[in-house]
ROTILUM-535260 format. One record per residue (C-alpha): residue number from 1; residue in one letter; z, x, y. Coordinates in nm, 2 decimals, always signed. Layout:
# residues N
<NUM; 'a'; <Z; X; Y>>,
...
//
This chain:
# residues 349
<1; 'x'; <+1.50; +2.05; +4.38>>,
<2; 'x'; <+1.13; +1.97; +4.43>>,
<3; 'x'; <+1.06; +2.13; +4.06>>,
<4; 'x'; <+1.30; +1.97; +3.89>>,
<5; 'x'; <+1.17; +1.63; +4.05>>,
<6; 'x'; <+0.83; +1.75; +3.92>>,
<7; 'x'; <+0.93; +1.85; +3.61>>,
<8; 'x'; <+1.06; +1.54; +3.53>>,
<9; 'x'; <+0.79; +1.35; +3.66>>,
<10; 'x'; <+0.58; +1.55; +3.43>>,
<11; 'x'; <+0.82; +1.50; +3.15>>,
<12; 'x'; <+0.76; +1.13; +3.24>>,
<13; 'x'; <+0.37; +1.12; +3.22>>,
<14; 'x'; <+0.36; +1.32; +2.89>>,
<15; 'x'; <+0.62; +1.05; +2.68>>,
<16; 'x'; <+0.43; +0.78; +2.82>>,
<17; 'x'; <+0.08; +0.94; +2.72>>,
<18; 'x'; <+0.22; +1.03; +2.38>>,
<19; 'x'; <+0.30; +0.67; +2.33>>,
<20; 'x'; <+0.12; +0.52; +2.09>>,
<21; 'x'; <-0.12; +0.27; +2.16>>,
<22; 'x'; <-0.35; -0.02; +1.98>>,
<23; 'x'; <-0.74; -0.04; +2.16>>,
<24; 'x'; <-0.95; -0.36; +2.03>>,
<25; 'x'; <-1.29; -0.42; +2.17>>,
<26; 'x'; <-1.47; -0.71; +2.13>>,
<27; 'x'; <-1.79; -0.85; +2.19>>,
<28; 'x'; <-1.88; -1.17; +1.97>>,
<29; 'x'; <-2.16; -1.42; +2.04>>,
<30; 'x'; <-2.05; -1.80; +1.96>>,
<31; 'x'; <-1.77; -1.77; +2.26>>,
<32; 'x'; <-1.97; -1.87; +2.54>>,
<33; 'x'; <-1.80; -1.90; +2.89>>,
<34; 'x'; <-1.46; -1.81; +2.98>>,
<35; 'x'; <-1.11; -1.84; +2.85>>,
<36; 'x'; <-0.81; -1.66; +2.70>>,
<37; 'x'; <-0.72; -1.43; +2.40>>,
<38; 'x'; <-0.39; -1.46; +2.22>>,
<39; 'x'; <-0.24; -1.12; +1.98>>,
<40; 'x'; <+0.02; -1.31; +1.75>>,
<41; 'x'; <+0.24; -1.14; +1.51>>,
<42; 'x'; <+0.11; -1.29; +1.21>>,
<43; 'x'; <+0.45; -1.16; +1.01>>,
<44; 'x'; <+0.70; -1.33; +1.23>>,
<45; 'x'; <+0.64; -1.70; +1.36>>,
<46; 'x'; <+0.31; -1.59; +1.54>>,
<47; 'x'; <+0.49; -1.50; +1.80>>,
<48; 'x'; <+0.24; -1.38; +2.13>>,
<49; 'x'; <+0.26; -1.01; +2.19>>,
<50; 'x'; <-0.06; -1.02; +2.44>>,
<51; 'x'; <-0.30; -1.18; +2.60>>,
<52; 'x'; <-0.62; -1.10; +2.78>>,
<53; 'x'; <-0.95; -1.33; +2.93>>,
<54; 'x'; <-1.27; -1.30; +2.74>>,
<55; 'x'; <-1.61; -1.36; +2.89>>,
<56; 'x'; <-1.91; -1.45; +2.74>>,
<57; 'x'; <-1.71; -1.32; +2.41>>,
<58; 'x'; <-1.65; -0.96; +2.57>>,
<59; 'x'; <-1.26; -0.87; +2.59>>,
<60; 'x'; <-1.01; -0.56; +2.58>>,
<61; 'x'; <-0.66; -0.56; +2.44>>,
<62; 'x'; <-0.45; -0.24; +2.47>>,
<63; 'x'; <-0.13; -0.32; +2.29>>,
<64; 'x'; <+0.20; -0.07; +2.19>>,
<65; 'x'; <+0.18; +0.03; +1.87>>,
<66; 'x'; <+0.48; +0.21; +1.77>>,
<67; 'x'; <+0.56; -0.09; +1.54>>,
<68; 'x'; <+0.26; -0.20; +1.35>>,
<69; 'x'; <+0.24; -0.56; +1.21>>,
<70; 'x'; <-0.04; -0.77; +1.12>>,
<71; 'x'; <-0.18; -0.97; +1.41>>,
<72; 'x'; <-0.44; -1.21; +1.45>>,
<73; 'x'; <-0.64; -1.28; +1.73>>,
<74; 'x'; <-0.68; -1.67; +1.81>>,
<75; 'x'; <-0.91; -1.87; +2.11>>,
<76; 'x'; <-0.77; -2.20; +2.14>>,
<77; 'x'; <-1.10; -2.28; +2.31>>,
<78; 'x'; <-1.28; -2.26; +1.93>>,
<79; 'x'; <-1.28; -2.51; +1.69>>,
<80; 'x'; <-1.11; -2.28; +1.47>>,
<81; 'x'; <-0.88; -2.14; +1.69>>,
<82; 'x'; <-0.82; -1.79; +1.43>>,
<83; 'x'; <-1.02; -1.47; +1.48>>,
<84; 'x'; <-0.92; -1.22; +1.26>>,
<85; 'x'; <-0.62; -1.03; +1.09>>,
<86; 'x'; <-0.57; -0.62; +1.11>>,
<87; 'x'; <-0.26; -0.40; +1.19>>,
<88; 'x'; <-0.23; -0.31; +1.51>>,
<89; 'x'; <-0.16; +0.07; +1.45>>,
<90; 'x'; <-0.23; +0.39; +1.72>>,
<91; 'x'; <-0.63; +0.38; +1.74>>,
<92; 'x'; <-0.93; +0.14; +1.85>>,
<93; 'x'; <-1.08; -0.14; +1.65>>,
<94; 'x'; <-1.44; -0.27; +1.76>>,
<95; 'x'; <-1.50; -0.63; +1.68>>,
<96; 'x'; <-1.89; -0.73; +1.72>>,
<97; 'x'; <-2.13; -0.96; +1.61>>,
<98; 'x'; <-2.06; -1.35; +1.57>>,
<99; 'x'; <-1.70; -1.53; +1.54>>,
<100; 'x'; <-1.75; -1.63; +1.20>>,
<101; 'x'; <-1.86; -1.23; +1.10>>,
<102; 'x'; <-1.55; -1.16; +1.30>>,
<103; 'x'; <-1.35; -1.35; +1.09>>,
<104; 'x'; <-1.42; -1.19; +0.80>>,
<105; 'x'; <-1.50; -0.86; +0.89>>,
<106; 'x'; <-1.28; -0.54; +0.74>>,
<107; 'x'; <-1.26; -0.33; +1.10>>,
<108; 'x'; <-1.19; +0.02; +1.03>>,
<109; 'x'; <-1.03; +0.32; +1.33>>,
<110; 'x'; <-0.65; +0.33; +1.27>>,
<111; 'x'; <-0.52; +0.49; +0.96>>,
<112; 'x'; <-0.32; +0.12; +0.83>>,
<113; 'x'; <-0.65; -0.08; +0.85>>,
<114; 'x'; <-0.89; +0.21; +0.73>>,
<115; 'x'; <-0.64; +0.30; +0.36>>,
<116; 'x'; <-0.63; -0.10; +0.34>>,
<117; 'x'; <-0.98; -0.14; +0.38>>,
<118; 'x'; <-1.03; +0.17; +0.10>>,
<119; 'x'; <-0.78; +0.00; -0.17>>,
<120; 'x'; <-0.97; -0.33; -0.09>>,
<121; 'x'; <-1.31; -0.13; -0.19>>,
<122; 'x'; <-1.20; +0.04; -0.47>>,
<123; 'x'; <-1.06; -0.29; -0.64>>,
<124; 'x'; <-1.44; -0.47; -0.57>>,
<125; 'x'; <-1.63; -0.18; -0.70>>,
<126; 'x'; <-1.38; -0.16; -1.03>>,
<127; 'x'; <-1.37; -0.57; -1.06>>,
<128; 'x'; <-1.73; -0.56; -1.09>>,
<129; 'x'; <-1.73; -0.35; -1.42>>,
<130; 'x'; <-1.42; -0.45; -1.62>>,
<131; 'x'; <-1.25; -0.64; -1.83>>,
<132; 'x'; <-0.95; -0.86; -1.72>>,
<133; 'x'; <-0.72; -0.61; -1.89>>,
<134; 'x'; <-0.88; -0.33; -1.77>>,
<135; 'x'; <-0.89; -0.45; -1.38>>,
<136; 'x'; <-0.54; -0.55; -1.40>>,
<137; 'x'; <-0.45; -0.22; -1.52>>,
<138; 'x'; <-0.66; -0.05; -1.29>>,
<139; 'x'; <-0.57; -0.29; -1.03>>,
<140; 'x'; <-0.16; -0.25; -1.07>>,
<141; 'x'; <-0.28; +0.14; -1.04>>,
<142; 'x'; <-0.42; +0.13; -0.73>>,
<143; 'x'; <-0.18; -0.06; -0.55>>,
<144; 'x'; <+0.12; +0.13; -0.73>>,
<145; 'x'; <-0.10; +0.45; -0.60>>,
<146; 'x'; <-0.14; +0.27; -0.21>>,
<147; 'x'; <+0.27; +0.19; -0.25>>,
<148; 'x'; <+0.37; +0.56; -0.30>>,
<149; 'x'; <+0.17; +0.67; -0.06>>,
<150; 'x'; <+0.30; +0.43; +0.23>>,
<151; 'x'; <+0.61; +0.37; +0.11>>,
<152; 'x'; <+0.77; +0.13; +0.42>>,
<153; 'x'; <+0.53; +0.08; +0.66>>,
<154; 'x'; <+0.31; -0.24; +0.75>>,
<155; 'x'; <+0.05; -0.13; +0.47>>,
<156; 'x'; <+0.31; -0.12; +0.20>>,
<157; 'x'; <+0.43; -0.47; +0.32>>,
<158; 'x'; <+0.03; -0.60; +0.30>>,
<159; 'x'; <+0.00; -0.45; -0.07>>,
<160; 'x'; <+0.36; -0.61; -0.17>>,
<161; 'x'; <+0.19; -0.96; -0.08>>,
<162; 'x'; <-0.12; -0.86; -0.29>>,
<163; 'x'; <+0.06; -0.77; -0.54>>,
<164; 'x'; <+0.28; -1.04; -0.61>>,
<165; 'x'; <+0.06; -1.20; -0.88>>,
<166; 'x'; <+0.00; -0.87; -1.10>>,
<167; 'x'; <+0.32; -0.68; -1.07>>,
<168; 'x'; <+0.64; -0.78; -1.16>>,
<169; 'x'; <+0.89; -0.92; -0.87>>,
<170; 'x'; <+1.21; -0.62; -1.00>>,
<171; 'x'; <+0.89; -0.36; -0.88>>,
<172; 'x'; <+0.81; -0.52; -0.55>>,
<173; 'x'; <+1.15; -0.58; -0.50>>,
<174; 'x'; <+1.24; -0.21; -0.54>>,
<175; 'x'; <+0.98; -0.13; -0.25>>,
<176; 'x'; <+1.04; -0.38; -0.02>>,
<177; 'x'; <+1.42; -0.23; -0.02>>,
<178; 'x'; <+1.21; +0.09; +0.19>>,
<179; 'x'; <+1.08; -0.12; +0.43>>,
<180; 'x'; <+1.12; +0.04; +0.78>>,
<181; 'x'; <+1.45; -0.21; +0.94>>,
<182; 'x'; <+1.15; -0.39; +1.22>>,
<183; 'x'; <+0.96; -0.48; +0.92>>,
<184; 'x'; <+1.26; -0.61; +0.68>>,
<185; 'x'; <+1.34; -0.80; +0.96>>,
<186; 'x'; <+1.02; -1.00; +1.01>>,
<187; 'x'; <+1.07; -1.38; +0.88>>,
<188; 'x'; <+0.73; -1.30; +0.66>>,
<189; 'x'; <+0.95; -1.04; +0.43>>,
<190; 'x'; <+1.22; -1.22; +0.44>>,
<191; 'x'; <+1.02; -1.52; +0.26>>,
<192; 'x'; <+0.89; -1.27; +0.05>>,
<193; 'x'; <+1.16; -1.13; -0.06>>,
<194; 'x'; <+1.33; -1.45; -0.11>>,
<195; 'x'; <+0.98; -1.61; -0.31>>,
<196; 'x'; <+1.05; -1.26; -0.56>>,
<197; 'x'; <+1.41; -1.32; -0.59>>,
<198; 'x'; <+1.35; -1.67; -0.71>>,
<199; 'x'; <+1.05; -1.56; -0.93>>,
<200; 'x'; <+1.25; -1.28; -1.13>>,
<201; 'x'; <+1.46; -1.50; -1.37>>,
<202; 'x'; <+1.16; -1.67; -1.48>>,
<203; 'x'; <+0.94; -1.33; -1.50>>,
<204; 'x'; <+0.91; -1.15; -1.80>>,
<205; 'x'; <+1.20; -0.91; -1.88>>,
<206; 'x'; <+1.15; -0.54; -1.73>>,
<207; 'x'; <+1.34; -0.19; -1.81>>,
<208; 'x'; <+1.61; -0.13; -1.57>>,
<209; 'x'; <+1.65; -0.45; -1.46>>,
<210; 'x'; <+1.91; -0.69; -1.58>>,
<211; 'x'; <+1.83; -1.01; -1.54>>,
<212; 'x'; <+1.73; -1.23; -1.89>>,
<213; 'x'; <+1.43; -1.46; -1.80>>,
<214; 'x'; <+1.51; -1.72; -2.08>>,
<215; 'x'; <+1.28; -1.98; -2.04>>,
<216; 'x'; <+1.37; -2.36; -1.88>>,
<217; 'x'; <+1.39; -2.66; -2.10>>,
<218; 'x'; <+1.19; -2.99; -1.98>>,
<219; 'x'; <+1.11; -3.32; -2.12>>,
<220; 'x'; <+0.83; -3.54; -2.04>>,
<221; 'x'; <+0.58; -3.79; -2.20>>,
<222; 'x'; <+0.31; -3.71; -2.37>>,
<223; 'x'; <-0.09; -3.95; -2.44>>,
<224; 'x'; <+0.11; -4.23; -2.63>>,
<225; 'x'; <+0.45; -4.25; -2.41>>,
<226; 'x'; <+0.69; -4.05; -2.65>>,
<227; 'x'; <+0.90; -3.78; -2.48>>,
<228; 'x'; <+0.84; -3.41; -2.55>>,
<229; 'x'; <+1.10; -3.18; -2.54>>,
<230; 'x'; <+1.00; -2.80; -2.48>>,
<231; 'x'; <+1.32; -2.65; -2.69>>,
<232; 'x'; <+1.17; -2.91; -2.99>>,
<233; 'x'; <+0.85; -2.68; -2.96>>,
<234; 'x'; <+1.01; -2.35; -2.92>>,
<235; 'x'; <+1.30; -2.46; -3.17>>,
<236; 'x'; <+1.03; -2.55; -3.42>>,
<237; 'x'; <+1.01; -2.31; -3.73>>,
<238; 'x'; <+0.73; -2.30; -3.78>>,
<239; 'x'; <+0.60; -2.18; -3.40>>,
<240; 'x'; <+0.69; -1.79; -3.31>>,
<241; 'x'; <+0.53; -1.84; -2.92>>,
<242; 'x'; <+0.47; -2.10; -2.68>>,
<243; 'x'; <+0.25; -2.09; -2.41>>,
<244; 'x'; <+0.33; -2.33; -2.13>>,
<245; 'x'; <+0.03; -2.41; -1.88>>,
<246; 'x'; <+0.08; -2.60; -1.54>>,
<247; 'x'; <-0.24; -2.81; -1.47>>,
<248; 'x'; <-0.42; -3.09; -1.32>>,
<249; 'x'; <-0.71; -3.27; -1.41>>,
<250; 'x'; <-0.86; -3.25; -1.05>>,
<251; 'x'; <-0.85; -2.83; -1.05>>,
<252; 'x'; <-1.16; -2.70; -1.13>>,
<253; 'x'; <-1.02; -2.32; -1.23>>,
<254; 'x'; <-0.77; -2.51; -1.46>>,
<255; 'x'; <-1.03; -2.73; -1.67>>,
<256; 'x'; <-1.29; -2.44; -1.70>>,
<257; 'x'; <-0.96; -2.24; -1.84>>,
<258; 'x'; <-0.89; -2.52; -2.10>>,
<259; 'x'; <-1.22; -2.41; -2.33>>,
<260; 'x'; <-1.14; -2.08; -2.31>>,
<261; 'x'; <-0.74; -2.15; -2.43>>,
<262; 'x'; <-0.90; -2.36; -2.66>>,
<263; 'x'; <-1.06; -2.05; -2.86>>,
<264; 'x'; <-0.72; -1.87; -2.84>>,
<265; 'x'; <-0.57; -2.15; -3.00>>,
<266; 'x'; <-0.80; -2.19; -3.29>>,
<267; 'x'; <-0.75; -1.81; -3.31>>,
<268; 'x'; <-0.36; -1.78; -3.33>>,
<269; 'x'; <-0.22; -2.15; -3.43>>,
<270; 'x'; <-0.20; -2.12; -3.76>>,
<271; 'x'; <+0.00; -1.77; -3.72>>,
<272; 'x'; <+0.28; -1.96; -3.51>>,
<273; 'x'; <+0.11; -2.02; -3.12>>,
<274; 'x'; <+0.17; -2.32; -2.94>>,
<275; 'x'; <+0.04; -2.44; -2.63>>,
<276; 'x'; <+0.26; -2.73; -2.44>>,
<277; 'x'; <+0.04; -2.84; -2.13>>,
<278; 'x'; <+0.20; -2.98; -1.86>>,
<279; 'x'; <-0.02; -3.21; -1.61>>,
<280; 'x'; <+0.11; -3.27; -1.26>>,
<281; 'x'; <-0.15; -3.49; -1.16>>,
<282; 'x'; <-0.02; -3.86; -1.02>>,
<283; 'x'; <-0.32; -4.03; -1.18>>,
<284; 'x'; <-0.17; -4.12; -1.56>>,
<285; 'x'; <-0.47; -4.28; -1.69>>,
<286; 'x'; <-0.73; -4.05; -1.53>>,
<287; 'x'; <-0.52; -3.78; -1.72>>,
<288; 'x'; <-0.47; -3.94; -2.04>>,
<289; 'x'; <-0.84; -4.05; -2.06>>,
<290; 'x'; <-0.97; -3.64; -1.99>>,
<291; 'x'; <-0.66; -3.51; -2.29>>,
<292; 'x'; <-0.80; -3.77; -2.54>>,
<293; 'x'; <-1.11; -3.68; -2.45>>,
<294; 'x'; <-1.04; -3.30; -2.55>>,
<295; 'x'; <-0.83; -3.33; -2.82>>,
<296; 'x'; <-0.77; -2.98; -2.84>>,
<297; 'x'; <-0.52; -3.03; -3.11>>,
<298; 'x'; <-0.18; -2.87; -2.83>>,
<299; 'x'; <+0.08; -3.09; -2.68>>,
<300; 'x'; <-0.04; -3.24; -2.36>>,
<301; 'x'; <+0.27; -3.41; -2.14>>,
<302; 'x'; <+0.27; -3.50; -1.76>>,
<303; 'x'; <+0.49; -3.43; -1.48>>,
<304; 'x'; <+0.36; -3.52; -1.20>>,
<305; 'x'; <+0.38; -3.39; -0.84>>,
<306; 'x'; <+0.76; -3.43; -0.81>>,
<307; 'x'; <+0.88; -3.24; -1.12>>,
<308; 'x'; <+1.14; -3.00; -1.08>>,
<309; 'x'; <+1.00; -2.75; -1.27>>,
<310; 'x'; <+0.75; -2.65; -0.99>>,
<311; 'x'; <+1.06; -2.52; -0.83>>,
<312; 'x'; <+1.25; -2.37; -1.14>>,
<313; 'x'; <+0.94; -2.20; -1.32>>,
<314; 'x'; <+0.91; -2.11; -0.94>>,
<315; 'x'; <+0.50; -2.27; -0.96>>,
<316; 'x'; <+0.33; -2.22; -0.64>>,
<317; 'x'; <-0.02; -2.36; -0.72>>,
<318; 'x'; <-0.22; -2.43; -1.04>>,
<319; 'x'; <-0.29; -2.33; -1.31>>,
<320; 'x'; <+0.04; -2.13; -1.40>>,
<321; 'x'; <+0.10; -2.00; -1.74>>,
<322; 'x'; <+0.44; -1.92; -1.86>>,
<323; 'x'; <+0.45; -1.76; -2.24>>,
<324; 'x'; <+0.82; -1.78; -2.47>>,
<325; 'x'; <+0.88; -1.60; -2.74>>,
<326; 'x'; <+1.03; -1.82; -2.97>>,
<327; 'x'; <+1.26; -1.61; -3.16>>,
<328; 'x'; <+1.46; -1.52; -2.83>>,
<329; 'x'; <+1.36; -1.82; -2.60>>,
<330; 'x'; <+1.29; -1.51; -2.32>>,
<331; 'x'; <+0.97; -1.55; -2.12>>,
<332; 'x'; <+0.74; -1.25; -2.27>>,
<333; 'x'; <+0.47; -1.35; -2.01>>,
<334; 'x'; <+0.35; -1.48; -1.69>>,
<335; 'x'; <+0.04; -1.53; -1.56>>,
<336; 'x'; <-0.17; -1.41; -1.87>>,
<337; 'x'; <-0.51; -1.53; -1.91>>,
<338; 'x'; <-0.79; -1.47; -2.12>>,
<339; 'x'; <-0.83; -1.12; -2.28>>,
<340; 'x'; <-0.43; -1.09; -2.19>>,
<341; 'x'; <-0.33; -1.33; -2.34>>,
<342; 'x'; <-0.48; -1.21; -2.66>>,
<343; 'x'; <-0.35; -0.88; -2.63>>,
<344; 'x'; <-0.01; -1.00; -2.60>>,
<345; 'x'; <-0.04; -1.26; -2.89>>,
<346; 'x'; <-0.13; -0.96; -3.10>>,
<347; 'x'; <+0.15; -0.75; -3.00>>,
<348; 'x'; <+0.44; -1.05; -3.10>>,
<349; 'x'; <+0.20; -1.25; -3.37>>,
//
């Protein structure tokens, strides 16, 4: 009787040291004093999974890791109460040096923050070298390559979010259907999966899925007052692409952009591209004094802040580029900038 109560005590101790657990040391200057630590799930409602006291910026978590998520530390006591993001996967993380290094910091010793921390490398070291099309190739290569290889766990989840802007939603969509049932269930995936849901119709077609991206019609008023329709434009003879661009006079990224569309323009106009700008900015006159300015020779119209087409061309920031193709009225492209955008206008022009 004695054995067996052994045994199983023994039994006991093993699962529990088998279990797998998170370590994270810290020792950061720029916390001086006392206080408390917070882990929050940074996937679902930052909701607190631990907390530990820090002194004089030294503290310990040891956390269960048999469901990695991306956490965040935070220190209400701070200014900036956040600390830094990692998955909190079966191995110890060492956090040193100041707060604001913390912050940033890529902390490596579990296998989920080291392969993120090598796909992270690899994209800087190729970014540096390459042309646009070439890193987005090589980009969408590396994170299909990271996607294979941790197909449902808390990386894959990571890279789906990084990805969002180079590959297309059907793709993502495909791998978030292999997320492991904790993950899927976290209200960060479900947002994500809902934000590539909404973004497919208006993405450009892609084999094997069904849905046909045609684009959206909108109408809005252009330097002198006169309504511009966007099926006039497309409808048009004369114009076999459009190239609609979301803007405002106030974003940097999106005025800097203008010279270089400018050159495409001159490039492909007469062989049947159009650009239709479409401000959102609130100012009218502040806009219609920088477009007159310019005079790039497109078709400038405003918006505003409150048009609806932020939410049907799905628009989360500026600038957004949609491209038609004319002969269809399907979106051909999304996103496209630069040396992209030229390659594409050569394949349909």
């Amino acid at each position: 009787m004695v054995s067996k109560v052994l045994v199983c005590a023994l039994t006991i101790i093993a699962a529990v040291s088998c279990k797998p657990v998170c370590v994270i040391e810290g020792n950061l200057t720029g916390m001086e004093g006392d206080g408390w630590i917070y882990m929050v799930d940074a996937w679902d409602d930052s909701i607190v999974i631990d907390s530990t006291r820090y002194q004089d910026g030294v503290f310990r978590f040891e956390v269960d890791a048999a469901e990695p998520t991306m956490v965040m530390l935070t220190c209400n006591e701070l200014p900036d109460p956040r600390l830094h993001r990692f998955f909190n996967d079966a191995g110890t993380l060492s956090l040193t040096g100041s707060v604001e290094v913390a912050r940033k910091a890529q902390v490596s010793g579990t296998p989920l923050n080291d392969a993120l921390n090598d796909v992270v490398r690899q994209m800087d070291e190729y970014y540096a070298e390459s042309s646009m099309v070439k890193r987005q190739d090589r980009g969408m290569e590396l994170f299909t390559e990271a996607l294979n290889g941790n197909s449902g766990n808390a990386l894959s989840l990571n890279l789906i979010e990084m990805s969002v802007l180079g590959m297309h939603p059907y793709v993502l969509l495909q791998y978030m259907e292999h997320l492991e049932p904790y993950l899927a269930d976290k209200a960060h995936a479900k947002q994500l999966k809902e934000y590539l849901e909404r973004l497919l119709p208006v993405s450009p077609a892609i084999e094997g899925c069904d849905v046909k991206p045609f684009y959206i019609d909108m109408e809005y008023p252009d330097v002198n007052g006169s309504m511009v329709k966007l099926s006039d434009i497309v409808n048009n003879p004369k114009n076999k692409c459009v190239y609609i661009d979301f803007w405002a006079t106030w974003c940097g990224p999106c005025r800097m952009y203008m010279e270089s569309l400018a050159e495409t323009y001159k490039k492909y106009n007469d062989k049947g591209f159009e650009v239709y700008t479409v401000s959102c900015d609130t100012n009218t006159e502040a806009w219609r004094k920088l477009v007159t300015e310019q005079d790039f020779g497109w078709i400038d119209v405003i918006g505003g802040m409150s048009m609806p087409e932020w939410k049907s061309y799905v628009v989360k920031g500026v600038p957004t580029s949609i491209l038609i193709d004319c002969s269809t009225g399907l979106i051909v492209g999304r996103e496209i900038y630069g040396d992209m955008l030229d390659e594409k206008l050569e394949e349909i022009l």
